[in-house]
ChimeraX commands (.cxc) that place a marker at each C-alpha (Angstrom):
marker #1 position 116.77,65.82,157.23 radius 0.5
marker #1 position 113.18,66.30,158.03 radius 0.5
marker #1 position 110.99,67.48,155.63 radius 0.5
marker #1 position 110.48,71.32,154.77 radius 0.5
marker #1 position 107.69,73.23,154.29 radius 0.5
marker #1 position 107.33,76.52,152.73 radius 0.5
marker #1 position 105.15,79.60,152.70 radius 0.5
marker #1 position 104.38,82.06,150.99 radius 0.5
marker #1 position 105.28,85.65,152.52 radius 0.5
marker #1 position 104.78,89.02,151.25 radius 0.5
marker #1 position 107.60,91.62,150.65 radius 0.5
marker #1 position 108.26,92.76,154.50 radius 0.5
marker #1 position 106.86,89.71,156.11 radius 0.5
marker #1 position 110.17,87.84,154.91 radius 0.5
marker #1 position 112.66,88.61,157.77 radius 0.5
marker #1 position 112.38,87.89,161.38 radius 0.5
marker #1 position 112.75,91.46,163.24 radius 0.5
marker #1 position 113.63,91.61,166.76 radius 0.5
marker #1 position 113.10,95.41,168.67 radius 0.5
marker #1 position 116.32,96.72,170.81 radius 0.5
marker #1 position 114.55,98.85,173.18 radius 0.5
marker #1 position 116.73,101.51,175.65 radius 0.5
marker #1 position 115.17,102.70,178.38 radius 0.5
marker #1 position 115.02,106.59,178.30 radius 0.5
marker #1 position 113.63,107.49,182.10 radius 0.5
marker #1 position 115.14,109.79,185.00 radius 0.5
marker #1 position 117.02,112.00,182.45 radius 0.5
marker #1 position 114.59,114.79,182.05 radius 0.5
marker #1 position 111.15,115.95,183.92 radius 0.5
marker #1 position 108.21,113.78,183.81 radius 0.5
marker #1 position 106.83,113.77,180.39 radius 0.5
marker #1 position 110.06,115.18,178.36 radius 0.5
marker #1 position 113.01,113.76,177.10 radius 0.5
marker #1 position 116.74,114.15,176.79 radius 0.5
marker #1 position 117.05,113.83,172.84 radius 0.5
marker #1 position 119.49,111.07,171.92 radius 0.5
marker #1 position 120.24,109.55,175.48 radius 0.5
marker #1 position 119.54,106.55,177.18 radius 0.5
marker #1 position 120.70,103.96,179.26 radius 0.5
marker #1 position 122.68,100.86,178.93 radius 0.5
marker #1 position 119.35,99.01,180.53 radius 0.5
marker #1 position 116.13,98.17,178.32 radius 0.5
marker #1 position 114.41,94.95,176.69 radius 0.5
marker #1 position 114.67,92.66,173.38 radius 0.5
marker #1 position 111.20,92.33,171.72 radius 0.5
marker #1 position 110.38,90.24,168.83 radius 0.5
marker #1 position 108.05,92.04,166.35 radius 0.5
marker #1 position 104.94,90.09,165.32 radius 0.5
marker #1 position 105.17,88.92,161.60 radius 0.5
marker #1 position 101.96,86.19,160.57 radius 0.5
marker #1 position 104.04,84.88,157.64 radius 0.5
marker #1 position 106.17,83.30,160.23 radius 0.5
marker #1 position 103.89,82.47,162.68 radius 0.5
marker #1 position 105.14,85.00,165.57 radius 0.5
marker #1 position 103.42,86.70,167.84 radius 0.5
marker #1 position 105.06,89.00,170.28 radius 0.5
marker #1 position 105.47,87.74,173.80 radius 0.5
marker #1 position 107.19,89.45,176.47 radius 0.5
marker #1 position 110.64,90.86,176.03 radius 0.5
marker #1 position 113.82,90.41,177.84 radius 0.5
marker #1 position 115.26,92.91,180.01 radius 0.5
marker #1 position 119.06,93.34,180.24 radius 0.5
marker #1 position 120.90,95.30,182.10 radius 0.5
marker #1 position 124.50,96.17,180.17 radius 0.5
marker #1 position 125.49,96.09,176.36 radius 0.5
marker #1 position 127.14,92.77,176.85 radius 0.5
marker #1 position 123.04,91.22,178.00 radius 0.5
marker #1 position 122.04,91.73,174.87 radius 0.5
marker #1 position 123.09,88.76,172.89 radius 0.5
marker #1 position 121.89,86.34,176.34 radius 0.5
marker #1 position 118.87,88.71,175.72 radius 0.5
marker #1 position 118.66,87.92,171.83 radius 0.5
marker #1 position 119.07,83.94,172.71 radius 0.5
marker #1 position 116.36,84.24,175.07 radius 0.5
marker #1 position 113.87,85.43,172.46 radius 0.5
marker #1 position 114.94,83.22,169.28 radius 0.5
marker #1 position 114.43,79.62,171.92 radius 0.5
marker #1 position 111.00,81.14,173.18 radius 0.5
marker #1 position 109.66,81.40,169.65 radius 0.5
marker #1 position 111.51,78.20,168.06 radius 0.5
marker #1 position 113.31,80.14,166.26 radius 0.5
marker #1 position 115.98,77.87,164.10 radius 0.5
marker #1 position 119.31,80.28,162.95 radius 0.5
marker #1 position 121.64,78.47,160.10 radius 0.5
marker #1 position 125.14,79.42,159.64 radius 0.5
marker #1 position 126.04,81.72,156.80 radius 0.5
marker #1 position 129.41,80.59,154.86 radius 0.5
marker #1 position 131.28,83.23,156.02 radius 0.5
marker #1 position 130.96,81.42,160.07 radius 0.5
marker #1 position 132.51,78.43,158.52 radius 0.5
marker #1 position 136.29,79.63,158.86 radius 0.5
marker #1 position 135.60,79.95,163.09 radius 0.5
marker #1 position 132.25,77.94,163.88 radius 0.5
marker #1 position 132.07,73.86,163.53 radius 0.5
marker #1 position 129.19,71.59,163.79 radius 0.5
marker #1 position 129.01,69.76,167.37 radius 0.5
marker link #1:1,2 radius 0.2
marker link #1:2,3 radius 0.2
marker link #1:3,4 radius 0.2
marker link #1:4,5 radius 0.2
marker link #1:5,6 radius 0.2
marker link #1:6,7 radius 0.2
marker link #1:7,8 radius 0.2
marker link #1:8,9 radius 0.2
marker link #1:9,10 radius 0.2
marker link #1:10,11 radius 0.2
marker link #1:11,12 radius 0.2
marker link #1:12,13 radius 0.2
marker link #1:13,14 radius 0.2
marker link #1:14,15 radius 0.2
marker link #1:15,16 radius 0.2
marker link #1:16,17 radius 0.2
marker link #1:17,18 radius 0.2
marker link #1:18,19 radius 0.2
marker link #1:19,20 radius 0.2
marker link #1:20,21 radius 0.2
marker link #1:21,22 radius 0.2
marker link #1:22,23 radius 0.2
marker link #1:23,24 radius 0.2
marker link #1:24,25 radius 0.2
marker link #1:25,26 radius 0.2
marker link #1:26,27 radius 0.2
marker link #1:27,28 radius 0.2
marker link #1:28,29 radius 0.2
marker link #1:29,30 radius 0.2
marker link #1:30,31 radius 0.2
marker link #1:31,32 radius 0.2
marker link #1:32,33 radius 0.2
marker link #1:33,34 radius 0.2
marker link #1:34,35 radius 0.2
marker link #1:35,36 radius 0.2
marker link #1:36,37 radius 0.2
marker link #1:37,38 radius 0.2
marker link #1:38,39 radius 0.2
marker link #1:39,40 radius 0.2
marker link #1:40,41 radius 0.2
marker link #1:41,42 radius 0.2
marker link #1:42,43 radius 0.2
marker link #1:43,44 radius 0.2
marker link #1:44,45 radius 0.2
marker link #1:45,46 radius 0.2
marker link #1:46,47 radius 0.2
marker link #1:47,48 radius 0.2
marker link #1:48,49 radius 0.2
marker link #1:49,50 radius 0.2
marker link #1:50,51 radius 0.2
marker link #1:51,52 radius 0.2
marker link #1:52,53 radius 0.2
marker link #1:53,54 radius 0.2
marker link #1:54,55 radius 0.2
marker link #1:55,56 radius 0.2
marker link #1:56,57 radius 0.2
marker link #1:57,58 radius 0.2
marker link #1:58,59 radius 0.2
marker link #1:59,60 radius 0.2
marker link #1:60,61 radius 0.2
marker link #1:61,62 radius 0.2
marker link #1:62,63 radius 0.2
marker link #1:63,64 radius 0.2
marker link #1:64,65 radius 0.2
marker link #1:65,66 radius 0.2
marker link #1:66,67 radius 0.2
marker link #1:67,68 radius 0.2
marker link #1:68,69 radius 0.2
marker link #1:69,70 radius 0.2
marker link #1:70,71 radius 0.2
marker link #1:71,72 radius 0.2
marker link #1:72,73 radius 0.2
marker link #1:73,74 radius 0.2
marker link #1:74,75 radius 0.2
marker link #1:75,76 radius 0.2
marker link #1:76,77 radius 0.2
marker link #1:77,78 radius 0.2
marker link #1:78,79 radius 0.2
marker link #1:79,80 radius 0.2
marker link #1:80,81 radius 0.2
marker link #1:81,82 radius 0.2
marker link #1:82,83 radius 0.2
marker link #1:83,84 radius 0.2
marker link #1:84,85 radius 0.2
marker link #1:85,86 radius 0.2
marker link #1:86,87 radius 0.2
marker link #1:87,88 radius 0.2
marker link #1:88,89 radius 0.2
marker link #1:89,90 radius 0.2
marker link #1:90,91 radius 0.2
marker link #1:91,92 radius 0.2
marker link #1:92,93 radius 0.2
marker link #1:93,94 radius 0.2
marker link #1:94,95 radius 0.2
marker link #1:95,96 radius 0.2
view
């Protein structure tokens, strides 16, 4: 295993937030809104953090609920992002 190296991070710079965005336009005149409605269309940011070295790039448009987790991967490989599976993956998910 290659070596690790650690930083230190302050409290909120610890997690790695990505930004569901829906797209909110054509529901309502120009400048107002329909409160609580939106589309099934919109992007997948990633929201800077320093601690980790991130800074946001663009996002990823999808265009139905079931592009979001294509839109998700997208981000994570972009920014070398590395996920590790939690114990609780280990009774459906095995190593390659």
């Amino acid at each position: 295993m290659a070596n690790r190296v650690y930083h230190k991070a302050k409290q909120g710079e610890r997690m790695i937030e990505l930004k569901v965005c829906f797209w909110t336009y054509g529901f309502a005149n120009k400048g107002q809104i329909w409160p609580k409605h939106a589309w099934t269309r919109g992007e997948v940011r990633i929201v800077r953090n320093d601690a980790h070295g991130i800074k946001p790039t663009r996002g990823y448009k999808f265009n139905s609920l079931m592009e979001i987790p294509s839109a998700i991967e997208k981000v994570l490989v972009e920014h070398g992002i590395e996920l590790h599976l939690c114990s609780k993956m280990d009774r459906y998910v095995k190593p390659g």
